[in-house]
N, C-alpha and C positions, 0 to 999 in steps of 0.2 A: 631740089630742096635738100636730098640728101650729099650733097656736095659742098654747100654751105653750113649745113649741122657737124659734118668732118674738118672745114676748114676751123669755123668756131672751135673744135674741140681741141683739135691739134694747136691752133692760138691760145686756148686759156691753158694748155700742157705747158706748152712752149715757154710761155712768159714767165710765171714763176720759178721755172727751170733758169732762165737766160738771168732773172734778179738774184736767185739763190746763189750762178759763178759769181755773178758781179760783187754780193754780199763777200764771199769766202776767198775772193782771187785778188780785190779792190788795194787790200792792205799791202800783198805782198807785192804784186804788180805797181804801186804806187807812182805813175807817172805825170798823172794829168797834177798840178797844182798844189803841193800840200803846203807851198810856200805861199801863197798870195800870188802866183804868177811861173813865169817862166824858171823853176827851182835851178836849173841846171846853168845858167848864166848867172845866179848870185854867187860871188868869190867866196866866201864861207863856208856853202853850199858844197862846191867843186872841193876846196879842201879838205872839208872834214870826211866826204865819201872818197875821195882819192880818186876822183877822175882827170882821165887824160884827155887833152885837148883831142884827139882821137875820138873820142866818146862824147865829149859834148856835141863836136860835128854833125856826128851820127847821131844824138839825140834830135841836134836843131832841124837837121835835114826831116828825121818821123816828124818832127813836130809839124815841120810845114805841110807835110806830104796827106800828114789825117786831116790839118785842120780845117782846108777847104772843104772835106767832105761833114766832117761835122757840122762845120754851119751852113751847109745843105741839109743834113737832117734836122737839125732845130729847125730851120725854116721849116722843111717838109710836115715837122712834128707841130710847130705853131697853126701853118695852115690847117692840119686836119683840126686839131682842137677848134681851133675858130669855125670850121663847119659844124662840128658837133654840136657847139655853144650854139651857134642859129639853130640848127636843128629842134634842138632842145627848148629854146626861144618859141618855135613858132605857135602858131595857135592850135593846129591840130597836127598830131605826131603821127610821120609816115616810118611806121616801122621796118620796114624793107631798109629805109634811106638812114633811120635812124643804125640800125643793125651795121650797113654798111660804113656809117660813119665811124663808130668804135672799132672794127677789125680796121678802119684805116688807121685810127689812132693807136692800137697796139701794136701794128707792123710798125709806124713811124716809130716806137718807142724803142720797139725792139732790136730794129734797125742802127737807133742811135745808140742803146747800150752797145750794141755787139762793136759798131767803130769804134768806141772811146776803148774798150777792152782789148781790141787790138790795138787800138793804140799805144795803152800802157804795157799790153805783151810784148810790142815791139821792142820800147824800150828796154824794156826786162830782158830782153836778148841781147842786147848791147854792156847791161852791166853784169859785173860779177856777183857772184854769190853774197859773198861778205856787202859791197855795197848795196845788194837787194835788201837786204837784211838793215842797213844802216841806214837807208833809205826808209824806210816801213819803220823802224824807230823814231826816226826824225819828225816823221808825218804821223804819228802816234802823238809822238810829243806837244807837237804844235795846236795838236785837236784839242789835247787835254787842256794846252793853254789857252785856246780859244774858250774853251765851254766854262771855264773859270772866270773868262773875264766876261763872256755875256749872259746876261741877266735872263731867265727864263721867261719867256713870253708872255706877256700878262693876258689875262682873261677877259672876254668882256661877256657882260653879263647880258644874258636876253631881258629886254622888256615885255 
């Protein structure tokens, strides 16, 4: 039991630890998508950071290289939830199974932040300083224009 109460704790350390990089590293690491897609093949894109065909390569190659693994963990991340959700479902809660089910779901989470953050560190290895920088600007940019153009979630009210 007390093996489980140290894994537990070292998971609920961990996890806010692993959201608080992701929170402060996200903007300047910014590789996963701030454009709608693959940012580094839009020509605009390429020119206004001043990348070299060198550098896109080497981005596309990381790209390929995580992304099988990431949708291995979304998979892995969907399956635990979906046991949780029955768990959670059934008619009488086996706590043991229940417990289990959530340390599986915040390994799968944890799991998937840390690839995508390697992800975008990798790339963040491949550009320079100044494009890191123009990059995290851009993807700044684009949010702001997002949140401008969509409308805040409307409410619904309980009956």
């Amino acid at each position: 039991m007390g093996d489980v109460t140290m894994t537990r704790t070292r998971l609920l350390l961990f996890v806010p630890a692993v959201l608080l990089l992701a929170a402060t590293f996200a903007p300047a690491l910014a590789a996963d998508d701030p454009f709608g897609g693959r940012w580094w093949t839009r020509p605009r894109v390429v020119e206004r950071l001043g990348l070299s065909e060198s550098q896109v390569q080497q981005i596309e190659r990381i790209s390929y290289e995580h992304q099988d693994r990431i949708l291995e963990l979304r998979a892995e991340l969907a399956r635990a939830n979906l046991a949780l959700g029955r768990l959670l479902e059934a008619e009488k809660i086996d706590d043991k199974a229940l417990a289990d089910a959530i340390d599986r779901v915040v390994e799968a989470r944890c799991a998937l932040a840390r690839s995508e953050l390697e992800s975008r560190a990798a790339v963040a290895r491949v550009l320079e300083l100044p494009q890191r920088r123009m990059l995290a600007d851009l993807r700044r940019s684009v949010e702001r224009m997002r949140e401008q153009r969509t409308p805040p979630p409307r409410r619904r009210r309980l009956r």
